[in-house]
Legacy VTK file of the C-alpha trace (Angstrom):
# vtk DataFile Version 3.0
C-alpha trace
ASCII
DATASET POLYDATA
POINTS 270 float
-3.354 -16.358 -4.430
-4.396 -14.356 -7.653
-2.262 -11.387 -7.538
-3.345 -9.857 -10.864
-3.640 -6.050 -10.553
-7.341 -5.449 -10.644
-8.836 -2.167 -12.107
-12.278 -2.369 -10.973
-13.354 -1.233 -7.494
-10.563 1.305 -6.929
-12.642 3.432 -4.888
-13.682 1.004 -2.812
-13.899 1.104 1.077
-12.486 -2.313 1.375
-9.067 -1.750 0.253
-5.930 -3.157 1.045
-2.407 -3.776 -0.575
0.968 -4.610 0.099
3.808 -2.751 -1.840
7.421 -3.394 -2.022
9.181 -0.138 -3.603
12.554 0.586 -4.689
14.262 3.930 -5.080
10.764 5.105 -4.494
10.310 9.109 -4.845
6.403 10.036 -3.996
5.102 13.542 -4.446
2.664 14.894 -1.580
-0.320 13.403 -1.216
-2.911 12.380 1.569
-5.506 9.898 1.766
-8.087 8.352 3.491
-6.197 5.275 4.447
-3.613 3.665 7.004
-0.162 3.228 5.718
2.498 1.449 7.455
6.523 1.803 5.972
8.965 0.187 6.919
12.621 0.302 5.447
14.346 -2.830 4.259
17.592 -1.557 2.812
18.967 1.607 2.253
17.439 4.619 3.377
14.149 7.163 2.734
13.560 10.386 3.667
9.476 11.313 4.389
7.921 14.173 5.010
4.841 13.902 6.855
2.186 17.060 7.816
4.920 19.428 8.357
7.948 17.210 9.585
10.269 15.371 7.961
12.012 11.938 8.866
14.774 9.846 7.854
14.334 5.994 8.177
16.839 3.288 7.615
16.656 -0.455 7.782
14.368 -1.891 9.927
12.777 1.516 10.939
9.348 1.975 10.493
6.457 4.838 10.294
2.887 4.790 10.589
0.736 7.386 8.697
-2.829 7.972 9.907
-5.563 9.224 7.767
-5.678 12.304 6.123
-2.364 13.171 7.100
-0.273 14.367 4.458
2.902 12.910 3.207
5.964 12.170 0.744
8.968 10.244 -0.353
11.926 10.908 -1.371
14.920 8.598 -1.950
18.384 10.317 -1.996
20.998 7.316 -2.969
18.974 4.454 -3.293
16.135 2.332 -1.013
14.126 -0.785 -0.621
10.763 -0.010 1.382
7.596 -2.276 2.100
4.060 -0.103 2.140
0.863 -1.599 4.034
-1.729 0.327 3.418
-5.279 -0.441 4.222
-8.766 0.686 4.149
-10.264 1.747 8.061
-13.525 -0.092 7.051
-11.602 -3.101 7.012
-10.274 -2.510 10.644
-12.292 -3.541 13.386
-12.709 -0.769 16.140
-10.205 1.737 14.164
-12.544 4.547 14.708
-13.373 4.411 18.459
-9.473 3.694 18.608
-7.875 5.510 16.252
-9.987 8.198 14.776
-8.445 11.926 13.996
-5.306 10.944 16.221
-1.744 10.620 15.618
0.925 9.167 17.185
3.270 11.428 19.287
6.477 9.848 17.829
5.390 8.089 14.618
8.399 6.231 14.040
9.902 3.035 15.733
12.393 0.249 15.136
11.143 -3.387 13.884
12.905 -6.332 14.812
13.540 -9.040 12.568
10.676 -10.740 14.636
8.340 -8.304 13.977
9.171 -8.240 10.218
8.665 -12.007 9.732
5.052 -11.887 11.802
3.582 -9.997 9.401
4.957 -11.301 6.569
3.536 -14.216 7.782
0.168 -13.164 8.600
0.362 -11.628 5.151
0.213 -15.007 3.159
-3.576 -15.696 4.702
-4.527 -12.343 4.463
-6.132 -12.036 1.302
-9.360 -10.973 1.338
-9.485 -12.503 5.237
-10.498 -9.652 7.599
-9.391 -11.091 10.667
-5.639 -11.672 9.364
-5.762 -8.122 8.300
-7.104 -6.923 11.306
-3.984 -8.753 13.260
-1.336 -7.317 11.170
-2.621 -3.928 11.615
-3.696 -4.473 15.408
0.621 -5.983 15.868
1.475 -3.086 13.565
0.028 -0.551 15.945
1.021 -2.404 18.867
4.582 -1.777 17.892
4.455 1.559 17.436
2.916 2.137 20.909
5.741 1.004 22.692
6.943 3.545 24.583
4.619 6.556 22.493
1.194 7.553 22.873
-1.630 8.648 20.854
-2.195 12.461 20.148
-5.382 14.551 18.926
-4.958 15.466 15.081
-6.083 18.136 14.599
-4.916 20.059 11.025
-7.714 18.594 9.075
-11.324 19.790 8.913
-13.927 17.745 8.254
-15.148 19.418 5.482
-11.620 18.673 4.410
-11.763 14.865 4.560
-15.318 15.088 3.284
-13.857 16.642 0.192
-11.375 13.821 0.137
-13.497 11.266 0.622
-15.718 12.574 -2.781
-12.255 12.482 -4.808
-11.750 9.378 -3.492
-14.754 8.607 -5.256
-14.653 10.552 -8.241
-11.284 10.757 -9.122
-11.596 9.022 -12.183
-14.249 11.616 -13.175
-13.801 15.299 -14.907
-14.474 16.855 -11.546
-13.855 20.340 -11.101
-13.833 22.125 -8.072
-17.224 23.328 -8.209
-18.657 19.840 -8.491
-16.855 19.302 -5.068
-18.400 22.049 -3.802
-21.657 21.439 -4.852
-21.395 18.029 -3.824
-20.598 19.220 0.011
-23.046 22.607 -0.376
-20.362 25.141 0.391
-19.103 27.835 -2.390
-16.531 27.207 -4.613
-14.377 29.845 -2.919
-14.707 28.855 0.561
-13.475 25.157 -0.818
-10.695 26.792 -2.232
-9.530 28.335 0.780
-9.607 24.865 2.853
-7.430 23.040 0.269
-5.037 26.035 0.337
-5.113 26.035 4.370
-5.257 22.456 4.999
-3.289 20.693 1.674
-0.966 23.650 1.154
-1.682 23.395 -2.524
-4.481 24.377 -5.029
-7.439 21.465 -6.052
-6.242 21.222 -9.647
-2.726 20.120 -7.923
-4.283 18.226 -4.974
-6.706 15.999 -7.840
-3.923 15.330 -10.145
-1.587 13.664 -6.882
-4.391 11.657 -5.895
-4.958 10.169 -9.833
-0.927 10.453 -9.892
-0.566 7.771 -6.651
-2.877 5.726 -8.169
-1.274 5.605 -11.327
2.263 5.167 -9.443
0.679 1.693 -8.376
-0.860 0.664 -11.552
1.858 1.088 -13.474
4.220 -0.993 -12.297
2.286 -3.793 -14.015
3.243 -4.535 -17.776
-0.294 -5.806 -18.697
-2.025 -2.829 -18.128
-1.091 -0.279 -20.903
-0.599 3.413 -20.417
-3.330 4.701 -21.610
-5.424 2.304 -19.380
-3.530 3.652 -16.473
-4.341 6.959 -17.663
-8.169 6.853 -18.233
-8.532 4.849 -15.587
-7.080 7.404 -13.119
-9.309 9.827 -14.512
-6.369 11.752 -16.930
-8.965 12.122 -19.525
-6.376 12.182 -22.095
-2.815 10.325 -22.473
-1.215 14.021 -23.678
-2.198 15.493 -20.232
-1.173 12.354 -17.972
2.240 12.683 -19.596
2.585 16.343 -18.761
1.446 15.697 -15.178
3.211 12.614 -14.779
6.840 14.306 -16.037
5.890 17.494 -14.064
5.160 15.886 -10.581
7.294 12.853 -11.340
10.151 14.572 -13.268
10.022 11.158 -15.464
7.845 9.785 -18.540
5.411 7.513 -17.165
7.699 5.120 -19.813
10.718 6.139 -18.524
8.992 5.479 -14.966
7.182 2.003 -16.179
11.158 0.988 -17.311
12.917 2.012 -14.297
10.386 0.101 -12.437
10.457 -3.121 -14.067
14.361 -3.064 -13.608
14.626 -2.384 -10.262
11.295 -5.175 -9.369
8.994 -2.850 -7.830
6.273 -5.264 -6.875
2.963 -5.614 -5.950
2.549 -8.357 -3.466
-0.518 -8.842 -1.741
-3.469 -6.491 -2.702
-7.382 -6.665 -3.266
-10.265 -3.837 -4.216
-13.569 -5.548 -3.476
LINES 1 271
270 0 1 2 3 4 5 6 7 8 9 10 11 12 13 14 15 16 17 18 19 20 21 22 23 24 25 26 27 28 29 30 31 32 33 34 35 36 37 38 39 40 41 42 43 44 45 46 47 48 49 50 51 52 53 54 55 56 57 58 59 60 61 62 63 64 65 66 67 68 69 70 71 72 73 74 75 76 77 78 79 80 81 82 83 84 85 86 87 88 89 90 91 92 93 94 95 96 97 98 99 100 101 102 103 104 105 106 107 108 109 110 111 112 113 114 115 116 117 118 119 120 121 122 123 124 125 126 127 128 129 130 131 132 133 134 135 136 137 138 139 140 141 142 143 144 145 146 147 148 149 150 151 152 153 154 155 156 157 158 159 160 161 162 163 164 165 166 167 168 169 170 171 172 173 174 175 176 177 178 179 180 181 182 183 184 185 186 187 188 189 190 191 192 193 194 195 196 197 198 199 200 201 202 203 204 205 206 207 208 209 210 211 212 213 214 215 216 217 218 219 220 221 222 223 224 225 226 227 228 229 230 231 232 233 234 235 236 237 238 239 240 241 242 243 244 245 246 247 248 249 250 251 252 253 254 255 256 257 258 259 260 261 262 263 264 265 266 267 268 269
């Protein structure tokens, strides 16, 4: 399995990787995919929409789409991250769609844990493995828990997410959103206030910062690749973003990283 970090395609509806983290501290962010976490040593503390939750080992949460969250790592941690694309789920929306799970989080047996590592070695670029990790996944957080309406995102919201999911590599301003989705600049505004709880110039540069979060990890890909690539413009302002949101150098972050064997296991952008 080629697991060479690939930079084309990034936007890309079919999207999936598989992340192990250590110490891992995330700012806020929100996206248009499913994430599963689950905690393999230590413990994490993550905030998600406006509640916050602390996991240890073997505990797991599921974050739906759109909903916001963030990770923070107190002493020290070991976490896996599934994430995945909903165009590469089958029946996710008729499922799934704009709901939530009551109680998010759950325990994982060692049973559990092995299935989908196992499932994970045929899963590149296989649909129907993916679809059975996600499908078990889901299956184990249902266990005693139901599904809930989410409702604290408006669609004009996720459309505006899905664009910078798009364009986030671009010098896109606010107004470009705007005019992409034919509303005013200020009414725009006022959703990402209402619904992100911070400003588009801070909700841009932590959707280019989690992207860079996962490139760099990987040695071959210089910083200033990470940095254009995410749409930085310019390595001066990546650094100030990077050591303002990340309250590292994306060096001192690239070092850290390689010590401690952050690692990217099974991913592909197609």
């Amino acid at each position: 399995m080629n697991t060479q970090f690939t930079l084309n395609g990034l936007t890309s509806a079919n999207y999936f990787q598989f992340n192990e983290w250590i110490d891992i501290n995330c700012p806020s962010h929100c996206h248009r995919t499913f994430e599963a976490v689950f905690v393999k040593s230590g413990t994490v503390m993550i905030e998600k929409e406006d509640n916050v939750y602390t996991l240890s080992q073997n505990e797991a949460i599921a974050i739906m789409p759109f909903e916001k969250h963030k990770f923070t790592t107190k002493t020290s941690s070991q976490i896996a991250v599934f994430e995945i694309s909903t165009d590469l789920i089958s029946n996710f929306d008729s499922l799934f769609k704009n709901k939530t799970l009551k109680e998010p989080c759950c325990r994982l047996s060692d049973k559990d844990i092995d299935n989908i590592y196992d499932h994970l070695k045929y899963a590149y670029n296989n649909p129907v493995e993916l679809n059975c990790i996600f499908f078990e996944m889901m299956s184990t957080f249902l266990r005693n828990n139901e599904l809930a309406p989410f409702c604290s995102r408006s669609d004009l919201f996720q459309k505006a997410i899905l664009y910078v999911n798009s364009h986030f590599d671009e010098d896109i301003r606010l107004k470009d959103v705007a005019e992409a989705l034919n509303v005013s600049p200020v009414y725009l505004s006022r959703i990402f206030t209402k619904k992100a709880q911070i400003k588009f110039s801070e909700f841009i540069n932590s959707f280019r910062l989690q992207k860079a979060i996962t490139m760099i990890t990987d040695p071959s890909i210089t910083l200033g690749e990470v940095a254009f690539t995410c749409g930085f413009g310019s390595i001066r302002n990546f650094n100030r973003v990077f050591s303002k949101m990340m309250l590292c150098t994306p060096g001192e972050y690239r070092r850290k990283s390689l010590l401690s064997n952050n690692k990217n296991i099974f991913h592909f952008y197609d």
